[in-house]
PDB file of N, CA, C and O in Angstrom:
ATOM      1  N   UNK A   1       4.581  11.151  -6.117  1.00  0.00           N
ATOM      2  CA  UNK A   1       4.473  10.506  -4.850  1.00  0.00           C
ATOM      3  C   UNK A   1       3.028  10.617  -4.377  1.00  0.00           C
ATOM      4  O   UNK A   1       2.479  11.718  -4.421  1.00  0.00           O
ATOM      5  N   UNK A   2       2.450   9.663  -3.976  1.00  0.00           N
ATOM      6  CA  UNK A   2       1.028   9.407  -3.377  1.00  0.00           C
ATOM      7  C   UNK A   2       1.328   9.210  -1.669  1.00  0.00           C
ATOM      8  O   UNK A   2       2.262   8.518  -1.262  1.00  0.00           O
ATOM      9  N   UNK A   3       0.532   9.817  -0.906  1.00  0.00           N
ATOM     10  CA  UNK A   3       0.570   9.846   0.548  1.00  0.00           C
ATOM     11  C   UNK A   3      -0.752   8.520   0.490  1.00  0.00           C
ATOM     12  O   UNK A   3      -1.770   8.181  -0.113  1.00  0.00           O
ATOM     13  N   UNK A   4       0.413   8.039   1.894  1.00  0.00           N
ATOM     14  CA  UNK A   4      -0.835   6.611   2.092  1.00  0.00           C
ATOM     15  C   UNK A   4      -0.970   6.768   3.757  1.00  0.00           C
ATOM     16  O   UNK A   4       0.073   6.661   4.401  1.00  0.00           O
ATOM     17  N   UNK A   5      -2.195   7.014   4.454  1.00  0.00           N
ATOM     18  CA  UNK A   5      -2.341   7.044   5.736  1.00  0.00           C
ATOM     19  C   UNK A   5      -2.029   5.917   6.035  1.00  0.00           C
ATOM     20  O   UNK A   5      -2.439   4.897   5.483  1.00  0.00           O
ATOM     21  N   UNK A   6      -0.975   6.011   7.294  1.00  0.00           N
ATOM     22  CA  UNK A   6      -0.096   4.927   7.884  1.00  0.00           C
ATOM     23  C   UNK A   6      -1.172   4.000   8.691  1.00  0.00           C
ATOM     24  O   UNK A   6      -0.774   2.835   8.726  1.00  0.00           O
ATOM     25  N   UNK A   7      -2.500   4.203   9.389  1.00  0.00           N
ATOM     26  CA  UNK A   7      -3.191   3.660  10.286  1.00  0.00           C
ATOM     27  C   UNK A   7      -3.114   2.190   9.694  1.00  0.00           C
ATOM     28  O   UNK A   7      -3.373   1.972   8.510  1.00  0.00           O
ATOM     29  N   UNK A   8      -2.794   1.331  10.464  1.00  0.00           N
ATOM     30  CA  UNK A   8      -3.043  -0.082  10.743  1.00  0.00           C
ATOM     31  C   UNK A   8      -2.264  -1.155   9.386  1.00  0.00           C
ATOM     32  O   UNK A   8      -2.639  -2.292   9.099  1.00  0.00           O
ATOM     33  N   UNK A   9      -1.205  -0.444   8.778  1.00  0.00           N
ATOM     34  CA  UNK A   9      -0.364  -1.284   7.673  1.00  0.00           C
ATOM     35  C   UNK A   9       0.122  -2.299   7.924  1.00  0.00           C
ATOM     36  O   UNK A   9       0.239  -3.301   7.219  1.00  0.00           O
ATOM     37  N   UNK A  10       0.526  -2.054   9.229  1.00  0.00           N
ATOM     38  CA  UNK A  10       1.041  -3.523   9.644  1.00  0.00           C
ATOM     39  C   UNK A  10       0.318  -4.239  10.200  1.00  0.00           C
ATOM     40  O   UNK A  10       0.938  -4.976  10.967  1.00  0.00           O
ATOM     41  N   UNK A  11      -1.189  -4.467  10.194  1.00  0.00           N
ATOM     42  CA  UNK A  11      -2.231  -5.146  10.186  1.00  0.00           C
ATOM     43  C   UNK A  11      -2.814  -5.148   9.784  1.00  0.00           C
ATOM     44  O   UNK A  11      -3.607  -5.711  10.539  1.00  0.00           O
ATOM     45  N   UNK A  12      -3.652  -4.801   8.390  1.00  0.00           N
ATOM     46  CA  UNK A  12      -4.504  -5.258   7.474  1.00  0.00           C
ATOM     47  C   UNK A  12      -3.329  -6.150   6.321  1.00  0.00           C
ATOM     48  O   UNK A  12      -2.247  -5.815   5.838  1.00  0.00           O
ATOM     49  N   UNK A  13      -4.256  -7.523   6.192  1.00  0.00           N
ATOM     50  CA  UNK A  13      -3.517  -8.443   5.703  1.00  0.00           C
ATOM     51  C   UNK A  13      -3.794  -7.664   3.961  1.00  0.00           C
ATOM     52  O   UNK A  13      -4.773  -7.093   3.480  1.00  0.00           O
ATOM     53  N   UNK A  14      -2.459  -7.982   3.418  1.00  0.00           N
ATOM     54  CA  UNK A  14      -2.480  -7.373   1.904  1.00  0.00           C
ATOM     55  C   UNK A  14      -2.831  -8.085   1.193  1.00  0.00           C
ATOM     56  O   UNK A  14      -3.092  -7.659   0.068  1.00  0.00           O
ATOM     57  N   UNK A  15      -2.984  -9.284   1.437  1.00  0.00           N
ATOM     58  CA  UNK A  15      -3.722 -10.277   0.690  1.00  0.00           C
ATOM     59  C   UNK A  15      -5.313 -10.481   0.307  1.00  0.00           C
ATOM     60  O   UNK A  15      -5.677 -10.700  -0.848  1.00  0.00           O
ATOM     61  N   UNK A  16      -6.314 -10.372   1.553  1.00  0.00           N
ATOM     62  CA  UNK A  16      -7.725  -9.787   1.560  1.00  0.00           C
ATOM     63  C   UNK A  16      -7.787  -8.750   2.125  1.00  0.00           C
ATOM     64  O   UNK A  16      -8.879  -8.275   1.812  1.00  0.00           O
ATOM     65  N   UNK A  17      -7.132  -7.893   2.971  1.00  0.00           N
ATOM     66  CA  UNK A  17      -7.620  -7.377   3.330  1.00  0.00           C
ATOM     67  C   UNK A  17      -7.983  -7.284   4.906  1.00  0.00           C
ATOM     68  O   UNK A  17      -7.860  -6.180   5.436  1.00  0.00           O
ATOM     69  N   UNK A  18      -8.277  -8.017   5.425  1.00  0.00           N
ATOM     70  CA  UNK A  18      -8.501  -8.755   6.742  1.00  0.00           C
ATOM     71  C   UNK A  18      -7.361  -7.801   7.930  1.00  0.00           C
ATOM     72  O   UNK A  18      -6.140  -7.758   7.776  1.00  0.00           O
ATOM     73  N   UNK A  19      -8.049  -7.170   8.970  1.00  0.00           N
ATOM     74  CA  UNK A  19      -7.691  -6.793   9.854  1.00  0.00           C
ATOM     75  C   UNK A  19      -6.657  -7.602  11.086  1.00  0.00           C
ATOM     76  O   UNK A  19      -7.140  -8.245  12.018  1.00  0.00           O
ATOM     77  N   UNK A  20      -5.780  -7.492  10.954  1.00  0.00           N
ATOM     78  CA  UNK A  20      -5.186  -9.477  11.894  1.00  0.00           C
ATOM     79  C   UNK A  20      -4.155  -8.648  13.498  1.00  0.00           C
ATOM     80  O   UNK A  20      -2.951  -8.618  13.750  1.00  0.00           O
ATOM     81  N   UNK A  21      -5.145  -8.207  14.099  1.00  0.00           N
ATOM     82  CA  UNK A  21      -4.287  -7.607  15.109  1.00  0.00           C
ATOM     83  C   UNK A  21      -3.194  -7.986  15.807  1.00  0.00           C
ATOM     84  O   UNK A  21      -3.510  -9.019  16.398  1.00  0.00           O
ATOM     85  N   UNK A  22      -1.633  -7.583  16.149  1.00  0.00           N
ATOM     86  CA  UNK A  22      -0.691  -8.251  16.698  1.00  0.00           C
ATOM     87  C   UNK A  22       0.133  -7.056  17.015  1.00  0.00           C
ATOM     88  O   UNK A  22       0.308  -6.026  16.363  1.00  0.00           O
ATOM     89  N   UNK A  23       0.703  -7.518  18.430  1.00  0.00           N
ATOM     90  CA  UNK A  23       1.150  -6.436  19.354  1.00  0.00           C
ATOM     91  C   UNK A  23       2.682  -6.355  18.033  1.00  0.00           C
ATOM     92  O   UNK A  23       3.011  -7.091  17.102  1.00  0.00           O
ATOM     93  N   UNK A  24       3.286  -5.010  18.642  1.00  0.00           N
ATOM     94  CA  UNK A  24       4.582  -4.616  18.233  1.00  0.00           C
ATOM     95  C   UNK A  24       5.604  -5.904  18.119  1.00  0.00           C
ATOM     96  O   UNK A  24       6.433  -6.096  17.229  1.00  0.00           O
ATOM     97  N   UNK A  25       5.330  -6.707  19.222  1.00  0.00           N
ATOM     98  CA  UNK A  25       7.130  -7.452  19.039  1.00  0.00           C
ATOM     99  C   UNK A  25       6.530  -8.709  18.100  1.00  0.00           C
ATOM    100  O   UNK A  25       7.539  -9.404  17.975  1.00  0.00           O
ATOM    101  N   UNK A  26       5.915  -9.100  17.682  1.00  0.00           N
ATOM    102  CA  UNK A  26       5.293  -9.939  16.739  1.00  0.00           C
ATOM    103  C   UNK A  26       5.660  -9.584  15.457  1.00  0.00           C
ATOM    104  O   UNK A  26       4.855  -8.841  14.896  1.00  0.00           O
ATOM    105  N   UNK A  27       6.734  -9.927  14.771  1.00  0.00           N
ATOM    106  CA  UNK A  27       7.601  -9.559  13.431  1.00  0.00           C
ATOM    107  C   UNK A  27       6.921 -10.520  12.457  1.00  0.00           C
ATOM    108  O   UNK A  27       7.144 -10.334  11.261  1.00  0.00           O
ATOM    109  N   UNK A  28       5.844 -11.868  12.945  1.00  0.00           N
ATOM    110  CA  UNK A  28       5.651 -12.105  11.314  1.00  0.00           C
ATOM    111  C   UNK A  28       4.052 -11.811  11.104  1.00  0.00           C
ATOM    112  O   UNK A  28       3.577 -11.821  12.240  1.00  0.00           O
ATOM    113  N   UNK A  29       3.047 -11.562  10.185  1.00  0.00           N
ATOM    114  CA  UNK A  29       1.961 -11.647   9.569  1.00  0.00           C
ATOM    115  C   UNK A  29       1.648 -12.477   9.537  1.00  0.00           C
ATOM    116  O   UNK A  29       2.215 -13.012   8.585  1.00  0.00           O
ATOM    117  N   UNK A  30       0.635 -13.522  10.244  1.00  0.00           N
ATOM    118  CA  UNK A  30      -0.036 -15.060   9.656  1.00  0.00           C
ATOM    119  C   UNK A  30      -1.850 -14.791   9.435  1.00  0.00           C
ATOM    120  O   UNK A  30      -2.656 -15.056  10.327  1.00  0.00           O
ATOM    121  N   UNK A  31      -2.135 -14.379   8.447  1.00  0.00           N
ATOM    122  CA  UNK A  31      -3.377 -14.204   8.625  1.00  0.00           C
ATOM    123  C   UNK A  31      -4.693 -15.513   8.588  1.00  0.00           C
ATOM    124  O   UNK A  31      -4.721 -16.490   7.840  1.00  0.00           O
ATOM    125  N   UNK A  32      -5.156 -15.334   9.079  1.00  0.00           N
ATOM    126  CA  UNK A  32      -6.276 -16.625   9.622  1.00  0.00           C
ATOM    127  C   UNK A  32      -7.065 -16.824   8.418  1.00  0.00           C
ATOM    128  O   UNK A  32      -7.257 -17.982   8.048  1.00  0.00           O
ATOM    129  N   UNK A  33      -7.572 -15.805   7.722  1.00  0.00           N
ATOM    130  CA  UNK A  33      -8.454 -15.905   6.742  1.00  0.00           C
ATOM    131  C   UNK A  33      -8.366 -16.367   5.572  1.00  0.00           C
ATOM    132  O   UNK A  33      -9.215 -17.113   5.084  1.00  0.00           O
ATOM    133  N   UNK A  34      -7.116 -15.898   4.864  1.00  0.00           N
ATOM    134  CA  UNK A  34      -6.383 -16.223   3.435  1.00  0.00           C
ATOM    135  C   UNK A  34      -5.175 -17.352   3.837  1.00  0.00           C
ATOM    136  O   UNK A  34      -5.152 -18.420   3.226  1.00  0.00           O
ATOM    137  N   UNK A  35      -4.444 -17.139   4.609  1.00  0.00           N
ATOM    138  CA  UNK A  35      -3.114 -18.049   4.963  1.00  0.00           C
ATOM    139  C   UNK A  35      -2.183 -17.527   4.105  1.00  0.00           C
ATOM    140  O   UNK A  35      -1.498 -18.149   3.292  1.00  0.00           O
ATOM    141  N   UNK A  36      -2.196 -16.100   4.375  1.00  0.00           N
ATOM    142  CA  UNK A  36      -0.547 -15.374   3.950  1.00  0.00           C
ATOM    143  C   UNK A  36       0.296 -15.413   4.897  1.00  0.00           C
ATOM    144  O   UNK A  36      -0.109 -15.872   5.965  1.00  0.00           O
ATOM    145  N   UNK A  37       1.503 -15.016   4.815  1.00  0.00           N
ATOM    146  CA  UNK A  37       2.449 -15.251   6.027  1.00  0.00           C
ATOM    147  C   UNK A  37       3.379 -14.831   5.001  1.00  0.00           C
ATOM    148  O   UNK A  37       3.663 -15.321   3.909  1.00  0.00           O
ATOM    149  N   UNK A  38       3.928 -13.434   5.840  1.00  0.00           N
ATOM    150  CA  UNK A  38       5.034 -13.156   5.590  1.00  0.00           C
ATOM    151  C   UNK A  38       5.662 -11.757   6.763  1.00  0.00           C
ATOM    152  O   UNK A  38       5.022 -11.173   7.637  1.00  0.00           O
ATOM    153  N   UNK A  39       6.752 -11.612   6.446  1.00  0.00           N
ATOM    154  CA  UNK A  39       7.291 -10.413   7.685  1.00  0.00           C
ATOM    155  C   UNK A  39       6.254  -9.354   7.786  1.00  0.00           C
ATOM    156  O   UNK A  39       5.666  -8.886   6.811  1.00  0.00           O
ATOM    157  N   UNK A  40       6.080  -9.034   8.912  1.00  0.00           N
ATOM    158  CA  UNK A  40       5.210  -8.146   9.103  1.00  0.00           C
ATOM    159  C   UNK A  40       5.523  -6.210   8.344  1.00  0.00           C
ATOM    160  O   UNK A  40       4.691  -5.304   8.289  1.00  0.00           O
ATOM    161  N   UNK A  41       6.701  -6.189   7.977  1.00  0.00           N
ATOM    162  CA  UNK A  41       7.230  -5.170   7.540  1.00  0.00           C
ATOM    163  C   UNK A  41       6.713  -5.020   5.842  1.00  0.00           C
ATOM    164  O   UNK A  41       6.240  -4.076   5.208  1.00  0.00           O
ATOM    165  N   UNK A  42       7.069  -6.470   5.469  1.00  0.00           N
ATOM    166  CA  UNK A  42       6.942  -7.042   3.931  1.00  0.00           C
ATOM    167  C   UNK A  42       5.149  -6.641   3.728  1.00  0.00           C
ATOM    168  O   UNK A  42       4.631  -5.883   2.907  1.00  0.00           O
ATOM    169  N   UNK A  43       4.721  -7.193   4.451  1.00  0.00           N
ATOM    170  CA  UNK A  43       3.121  -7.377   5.047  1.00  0.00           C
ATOM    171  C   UNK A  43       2.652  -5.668   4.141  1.00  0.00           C
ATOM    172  O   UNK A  43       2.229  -5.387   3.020  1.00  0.00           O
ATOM    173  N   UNK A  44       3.014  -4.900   5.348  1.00  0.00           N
ATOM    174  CA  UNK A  44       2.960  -3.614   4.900  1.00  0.00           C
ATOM    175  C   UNK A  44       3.187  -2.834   3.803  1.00  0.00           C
ATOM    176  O   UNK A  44       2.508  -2.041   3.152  1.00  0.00           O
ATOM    177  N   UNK A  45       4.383  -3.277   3.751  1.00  0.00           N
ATOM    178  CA  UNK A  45       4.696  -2.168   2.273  1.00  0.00           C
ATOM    179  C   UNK A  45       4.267  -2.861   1.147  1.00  0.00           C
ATOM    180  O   UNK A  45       4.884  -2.316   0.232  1.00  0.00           O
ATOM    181  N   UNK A  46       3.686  -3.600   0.746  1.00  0.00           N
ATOM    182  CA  UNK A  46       2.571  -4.714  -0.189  1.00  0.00           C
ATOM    183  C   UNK A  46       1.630  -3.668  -0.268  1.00  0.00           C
ATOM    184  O   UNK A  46       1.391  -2.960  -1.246  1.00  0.00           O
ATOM    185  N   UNK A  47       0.884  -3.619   1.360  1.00  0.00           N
ATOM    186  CA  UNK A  47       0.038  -2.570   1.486  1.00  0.00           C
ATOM    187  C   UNK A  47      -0.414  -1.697   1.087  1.00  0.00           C
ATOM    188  O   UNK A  47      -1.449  -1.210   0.633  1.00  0.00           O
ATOM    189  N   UNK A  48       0.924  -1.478   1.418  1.00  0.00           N
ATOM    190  CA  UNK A  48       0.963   0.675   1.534  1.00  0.00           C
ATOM    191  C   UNK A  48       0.911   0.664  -0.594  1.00  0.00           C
ATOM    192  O   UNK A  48       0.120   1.445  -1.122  1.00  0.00           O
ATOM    193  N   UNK A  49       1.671  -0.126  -1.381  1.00  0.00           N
ATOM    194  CA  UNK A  49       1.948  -0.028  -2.433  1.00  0.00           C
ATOM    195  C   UNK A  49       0.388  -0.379  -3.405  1.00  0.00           C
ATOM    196  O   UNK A  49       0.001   0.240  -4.396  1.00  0.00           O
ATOM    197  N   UNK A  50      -0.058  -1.166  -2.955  1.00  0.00           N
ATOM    198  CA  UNK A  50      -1.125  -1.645  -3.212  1.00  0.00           C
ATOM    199  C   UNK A  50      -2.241  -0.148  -2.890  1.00  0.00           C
ATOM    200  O   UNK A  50      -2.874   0.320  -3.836  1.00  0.00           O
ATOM    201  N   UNK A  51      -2.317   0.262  -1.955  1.00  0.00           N
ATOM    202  CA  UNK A  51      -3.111   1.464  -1.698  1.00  0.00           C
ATOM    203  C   UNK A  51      -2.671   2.562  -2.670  1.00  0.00           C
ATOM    204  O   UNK A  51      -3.473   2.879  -3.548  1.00  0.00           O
ATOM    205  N   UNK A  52      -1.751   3.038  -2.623  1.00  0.00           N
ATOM    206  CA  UNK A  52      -0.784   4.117  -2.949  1.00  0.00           C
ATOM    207  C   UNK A  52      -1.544   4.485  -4.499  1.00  0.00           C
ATOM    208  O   UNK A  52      -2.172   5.496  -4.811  1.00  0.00           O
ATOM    209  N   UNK A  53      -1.115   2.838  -5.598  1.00  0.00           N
ATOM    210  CA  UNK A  53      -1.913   2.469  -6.780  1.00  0.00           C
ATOM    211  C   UNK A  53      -3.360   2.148  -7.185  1.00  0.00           C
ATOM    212  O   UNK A  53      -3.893   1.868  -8.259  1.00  0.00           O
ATOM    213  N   UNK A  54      -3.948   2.344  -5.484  1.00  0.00           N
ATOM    214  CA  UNK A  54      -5.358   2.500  -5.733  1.00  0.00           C
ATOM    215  C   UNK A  54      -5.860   4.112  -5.962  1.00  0.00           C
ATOM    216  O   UNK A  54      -6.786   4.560  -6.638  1.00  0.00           O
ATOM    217  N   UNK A  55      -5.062   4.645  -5.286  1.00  0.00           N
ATOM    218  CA  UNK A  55      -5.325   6.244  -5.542  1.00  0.00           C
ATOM    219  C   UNK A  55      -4.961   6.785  -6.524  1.00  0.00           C
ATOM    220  O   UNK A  55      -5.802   7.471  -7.105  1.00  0.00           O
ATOM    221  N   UNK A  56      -4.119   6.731  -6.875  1.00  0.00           N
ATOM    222  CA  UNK A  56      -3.362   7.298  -8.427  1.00  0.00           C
ATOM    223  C   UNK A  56      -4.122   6.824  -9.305  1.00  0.00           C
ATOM    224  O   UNK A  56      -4.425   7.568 -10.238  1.00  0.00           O
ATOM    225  N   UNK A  57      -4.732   5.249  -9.264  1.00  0.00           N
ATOM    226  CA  UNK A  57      -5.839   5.292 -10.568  1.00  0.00           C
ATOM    227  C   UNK A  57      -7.011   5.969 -10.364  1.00  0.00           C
ATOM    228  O   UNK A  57      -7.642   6.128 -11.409  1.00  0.00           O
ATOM    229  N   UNK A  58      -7.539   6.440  -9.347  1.00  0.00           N
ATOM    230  CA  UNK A  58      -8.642   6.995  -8.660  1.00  0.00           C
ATOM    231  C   UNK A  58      -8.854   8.713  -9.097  1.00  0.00           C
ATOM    232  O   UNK A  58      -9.935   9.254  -9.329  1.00  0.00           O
ATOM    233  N   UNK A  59      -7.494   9.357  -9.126  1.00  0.00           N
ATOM    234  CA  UNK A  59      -7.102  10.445  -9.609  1.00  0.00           C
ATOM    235  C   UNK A  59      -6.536  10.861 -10.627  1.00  0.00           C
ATOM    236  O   UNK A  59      -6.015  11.964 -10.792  1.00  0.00           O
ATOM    237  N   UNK A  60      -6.626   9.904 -11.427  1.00  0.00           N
ATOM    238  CA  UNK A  60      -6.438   9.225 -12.997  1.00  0.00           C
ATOM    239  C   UNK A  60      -4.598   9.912 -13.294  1.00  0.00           C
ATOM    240  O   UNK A  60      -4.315  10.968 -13.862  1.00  0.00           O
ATOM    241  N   UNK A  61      -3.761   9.035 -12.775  1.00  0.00           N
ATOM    242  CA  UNK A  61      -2.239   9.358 -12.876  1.00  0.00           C
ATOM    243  C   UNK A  61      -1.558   8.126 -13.114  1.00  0.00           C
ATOM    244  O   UNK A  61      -0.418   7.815 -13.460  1.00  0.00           O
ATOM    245  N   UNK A  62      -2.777   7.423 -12.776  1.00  0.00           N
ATOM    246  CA  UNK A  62      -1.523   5.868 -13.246  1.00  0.00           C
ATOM    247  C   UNK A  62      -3.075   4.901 -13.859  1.00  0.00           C
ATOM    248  O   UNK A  62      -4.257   4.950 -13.517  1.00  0.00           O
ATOM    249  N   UNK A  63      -2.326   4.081 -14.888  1.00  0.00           N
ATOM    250  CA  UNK A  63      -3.084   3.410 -15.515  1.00  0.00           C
ATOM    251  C   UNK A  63      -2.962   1.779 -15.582  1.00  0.00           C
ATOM    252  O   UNK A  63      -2.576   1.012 -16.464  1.00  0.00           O
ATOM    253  N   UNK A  64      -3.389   1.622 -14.457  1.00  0.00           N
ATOM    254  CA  UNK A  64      -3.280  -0.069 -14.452  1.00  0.00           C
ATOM    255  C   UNK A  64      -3.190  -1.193 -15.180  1.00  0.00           C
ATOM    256  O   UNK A  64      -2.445  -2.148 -14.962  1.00  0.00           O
ATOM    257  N   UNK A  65      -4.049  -1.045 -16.145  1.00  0.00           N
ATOM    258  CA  UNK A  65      -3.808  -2.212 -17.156  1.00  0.00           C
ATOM    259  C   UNK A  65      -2.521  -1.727 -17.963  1.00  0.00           C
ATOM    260  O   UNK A  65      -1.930  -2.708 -18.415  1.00  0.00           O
ATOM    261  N   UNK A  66      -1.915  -0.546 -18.278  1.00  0.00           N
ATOM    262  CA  UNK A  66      -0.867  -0.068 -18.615  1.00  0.00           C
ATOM    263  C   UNK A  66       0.262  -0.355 -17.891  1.00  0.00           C
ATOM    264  O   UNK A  66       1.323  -0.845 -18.275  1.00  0.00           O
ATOM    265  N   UNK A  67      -0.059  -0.021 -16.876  1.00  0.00           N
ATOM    266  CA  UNK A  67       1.086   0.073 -16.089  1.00  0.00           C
ATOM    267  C   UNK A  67       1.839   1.289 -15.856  1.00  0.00           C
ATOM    268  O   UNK A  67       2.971   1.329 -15.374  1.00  0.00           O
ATOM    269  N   UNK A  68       0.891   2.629 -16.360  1.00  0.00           N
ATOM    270  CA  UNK A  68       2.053   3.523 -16.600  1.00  0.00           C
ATOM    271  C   UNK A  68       1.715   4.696 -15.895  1.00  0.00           C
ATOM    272  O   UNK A  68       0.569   4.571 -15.462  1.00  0.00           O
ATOM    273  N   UNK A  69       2.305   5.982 -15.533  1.00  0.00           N
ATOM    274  CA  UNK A  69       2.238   7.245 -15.403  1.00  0.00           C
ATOM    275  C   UNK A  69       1.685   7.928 -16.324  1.00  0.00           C
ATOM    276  O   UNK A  69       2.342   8.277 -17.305  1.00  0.00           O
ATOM    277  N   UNK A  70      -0.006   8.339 -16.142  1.00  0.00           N
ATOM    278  CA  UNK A  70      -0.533   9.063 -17.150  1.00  0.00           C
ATOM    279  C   UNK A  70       0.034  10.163 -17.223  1.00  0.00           C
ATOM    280  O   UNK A  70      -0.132  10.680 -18.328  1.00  0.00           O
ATOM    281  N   UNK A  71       0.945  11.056 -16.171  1.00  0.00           N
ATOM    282  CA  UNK A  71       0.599  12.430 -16.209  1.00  0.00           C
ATOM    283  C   UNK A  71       2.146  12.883 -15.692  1.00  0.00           C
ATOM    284  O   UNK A  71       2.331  12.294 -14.626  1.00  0.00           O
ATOM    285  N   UNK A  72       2.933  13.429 -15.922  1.00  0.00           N
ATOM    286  CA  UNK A  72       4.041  13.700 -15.334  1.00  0.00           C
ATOM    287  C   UNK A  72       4.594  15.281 -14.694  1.00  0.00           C
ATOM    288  O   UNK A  72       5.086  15.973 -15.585  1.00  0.00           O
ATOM    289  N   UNK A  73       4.586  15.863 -13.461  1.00  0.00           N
ATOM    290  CA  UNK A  73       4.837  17.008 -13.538  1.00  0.00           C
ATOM    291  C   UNK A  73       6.090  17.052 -12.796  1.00  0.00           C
ATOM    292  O   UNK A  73       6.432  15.926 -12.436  1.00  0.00           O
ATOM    293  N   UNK A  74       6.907  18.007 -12.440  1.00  0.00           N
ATOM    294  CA  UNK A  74       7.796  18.805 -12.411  1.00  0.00           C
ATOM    295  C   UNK A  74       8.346  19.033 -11.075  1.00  0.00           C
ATOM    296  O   UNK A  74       8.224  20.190 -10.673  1.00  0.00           O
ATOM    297  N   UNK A  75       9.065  18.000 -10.101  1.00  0.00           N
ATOM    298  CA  UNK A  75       8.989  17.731  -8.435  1.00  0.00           C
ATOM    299  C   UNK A  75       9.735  19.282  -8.035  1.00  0.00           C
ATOM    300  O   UNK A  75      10.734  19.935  -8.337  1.00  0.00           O
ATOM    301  N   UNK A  76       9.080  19.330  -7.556  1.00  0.00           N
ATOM    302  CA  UNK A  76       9.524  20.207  -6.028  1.00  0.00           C
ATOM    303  C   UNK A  76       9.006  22.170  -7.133  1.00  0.00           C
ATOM    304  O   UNK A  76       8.970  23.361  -6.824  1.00  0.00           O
ATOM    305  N   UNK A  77       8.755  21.406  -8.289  1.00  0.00           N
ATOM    306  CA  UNK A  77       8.535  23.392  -9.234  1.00  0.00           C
ATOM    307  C   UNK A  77       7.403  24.125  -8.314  1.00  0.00           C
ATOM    308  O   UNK A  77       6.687  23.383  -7.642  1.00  0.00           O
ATOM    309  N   UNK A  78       7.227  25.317  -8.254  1.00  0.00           N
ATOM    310  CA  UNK A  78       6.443  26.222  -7.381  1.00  0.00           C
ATOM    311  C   UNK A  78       5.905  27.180  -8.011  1.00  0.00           C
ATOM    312  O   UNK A  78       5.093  27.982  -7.549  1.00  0.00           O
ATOM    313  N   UNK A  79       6.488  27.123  -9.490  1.00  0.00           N
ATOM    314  CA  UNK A  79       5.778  28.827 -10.147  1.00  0.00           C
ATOM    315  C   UNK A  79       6.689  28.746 -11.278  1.00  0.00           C
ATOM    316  O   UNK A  79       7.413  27.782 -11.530  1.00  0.00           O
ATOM    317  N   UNK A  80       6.619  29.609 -11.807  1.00  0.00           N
ATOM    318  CA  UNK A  80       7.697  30.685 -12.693  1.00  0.00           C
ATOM    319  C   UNK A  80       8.995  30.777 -12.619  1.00  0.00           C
ATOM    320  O   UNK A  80       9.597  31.593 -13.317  1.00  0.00           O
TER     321      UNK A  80
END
C-alpha cells in the first residue's frame, strides 16, 4: 500500500493535471484545459491511482513498463 496525500484530489484534473477549483456540492469534473469530464469522485481516484504508481516507481516497487510488483513483503509482519 502507497499513502497518497489527500490535498486537492478532487481538483487536480487527472488528465493534465490542471488545478479546476469547485465547491463541495459540484459532483461533476469539467476541466477547461484538456475537456475531461467525468464524476468528480471518478476524477479522483484516477488521481490518487495515478500518484500512488508514481511513487512506487520512484521507490523502485513497481515497474511500469512491466506492470508488476518488484518487491513483495509480508503485511502487517513486525519481527521474529
Amino acid at each position: 500500500m502507497i499513502a497518497v496525500p489527500p490535498k486537492y484530489t478532487t481538483q487536480k484534473c487527472s488528465g493534465r493535471g490542471t488545478l479546476v477549483r469547485k465547491s463541495l456540492s459540484l459532483r461533476t469534473h469539467s476541466c477547461p484545459t484538456c475537456g475531461l469530464v467525468l464524476d468528480r469522485d471518478q476524477n479522483a481516484a484516477v488521481g490518487i491511482r495515478e500518484a500512488g504508481l508514481a511513487q512506487a516507481t520512484r521507490q523502485g516497487v513497481w515497474d511500469p513498463t512491466r506492470e508488476c510488483v518488484l518487491q513483495r513483503g509480508t503485511v502487517g509482519h513486525t519481527g521474529t
